[in-house]
C-alpha positions, 0 to 999 in steps of 0.5 A: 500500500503507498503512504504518503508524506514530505518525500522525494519526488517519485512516480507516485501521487497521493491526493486528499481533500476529494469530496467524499460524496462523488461516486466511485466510478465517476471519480476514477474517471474524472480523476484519470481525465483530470491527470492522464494529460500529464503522462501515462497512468499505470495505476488509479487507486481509490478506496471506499474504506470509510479511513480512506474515502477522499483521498486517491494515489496516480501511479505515474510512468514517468517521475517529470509527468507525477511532477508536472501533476503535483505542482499544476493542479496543486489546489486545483477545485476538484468538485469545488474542493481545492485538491491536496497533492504530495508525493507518494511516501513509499513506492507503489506496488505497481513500480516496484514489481515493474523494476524488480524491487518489490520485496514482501512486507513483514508478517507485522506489517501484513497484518497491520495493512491487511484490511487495506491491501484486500480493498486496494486489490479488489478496486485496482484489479479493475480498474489497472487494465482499463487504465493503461488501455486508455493511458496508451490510447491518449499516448500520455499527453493531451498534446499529442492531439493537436498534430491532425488537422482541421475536418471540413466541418471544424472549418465550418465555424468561425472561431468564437467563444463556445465550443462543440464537444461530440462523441462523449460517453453516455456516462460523461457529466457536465462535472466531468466536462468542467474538471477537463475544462475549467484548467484553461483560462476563461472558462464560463460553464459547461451546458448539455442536451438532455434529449441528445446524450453525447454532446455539449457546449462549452463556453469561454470568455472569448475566442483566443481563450476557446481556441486554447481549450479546443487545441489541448483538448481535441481527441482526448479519450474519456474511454478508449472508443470515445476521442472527444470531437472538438470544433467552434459551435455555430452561430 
């Protein structure tokens, strides 16, 4: 199990200070959105352990991209709670078995973690393959989407303050949308259609500020199957 503490820089993120009310399902997914822009997740872990609700570990690839995590989105309103984000204080099981490291805890130890090791087991077994599937998918950064060009139908639409988001999973929620969005500077609110599931709009101050938005994000992959279509609404 990862504690966490004032340590060393390493590939793992723990975060406190969620709010203890969002669903399990939403806020992996809300939380592999908010942070598989900085590089690619090898593992998400949440509780629902009554001692560890609210808090999550981000089991990174990569050291740089567990830092740019921690020093951009330290406070950041995740569901109007400002996150608190520090490293990891011991290696993840995740990383240690990858480099041959890991060694087994002492019977003490064991017995101490045994309740949380057997939930941490249950919701990661779930959950890691998904992960990585969707880590390698997005290739480890929102920016990697910004290399297609334009379809005609993005060309369509003079640039202007709101944006067109398609192809969105039927479980996609406008907090799910505001997570993602509201990193980029002016943005207003997130609107969706009811009778049309898979769509939204979402709005900023102006269009240089829309533009932003739309680059980072365009073909960012919520699910695997589900890379977000991204273009000016048309007025």
């Amino acid at each position: 199990m990862m504690l966490y503490g004032d340590t060393p820089p390493n590939q793992t993120i723990y975060i406190k200070n969620i709010d203890e009310k969002v669903k399990k399902e939403e806020l992996k997914r809300s939380l592999y959105a908010l942070f598989s822009q900085y590089g690619r997740i090898l593992d998400l872990v949440t509780l629902k352990t009554a001692k560890l609700r609210g808090q999550a570990w981000v089991v990174f690839s990569e050291v740089t991209a567990a830092s740019n995590a921690v020093r951009q989105m330290q406070n950041f309103p995740f569901y109007d709670k400002p996150m608190r984000i520090q490293y990891a204080k011991m290696k993840s099981d995740s990383i240690a078995k990858a480099d041959g490291t890991h060694v087994p805890r002492d019977k003490k130890r064991k017995q101490e973690e045994k309740v949380e090791r057997k939930g941490r087991a249950e919701e990661a077994q779930q959950f890691a393959t998904a992960n990585r599937t969707r880590a390698d998918s997005n290739g480890g950064s929102a920016a990697s989407f910004r290399q297609g060009k334009p379809s005609t139908e993005e060309a369509d639409a003079a640039p202007n303050n709101i944006l067109f988001v398609q192809n969105l999973p039927y479980e996609t929620t406008s907090t799910m949308l505001q997570v993602l969005f509201n990193q980029y500077p002016g943005f207003k609110e997130v609107r969706m259609i009811e009778a049309k599931p898979g769509i939204a709009f979402v709005e900023f101050e102006d269009d240089v500020q829309s533009s932003v938005a739309m680059q980072a994000l365009r073909g960012f992959k919520i699910t695997p199957q589900h890379p977000m279509g991204i273009t000016y609404a048309k007025k």
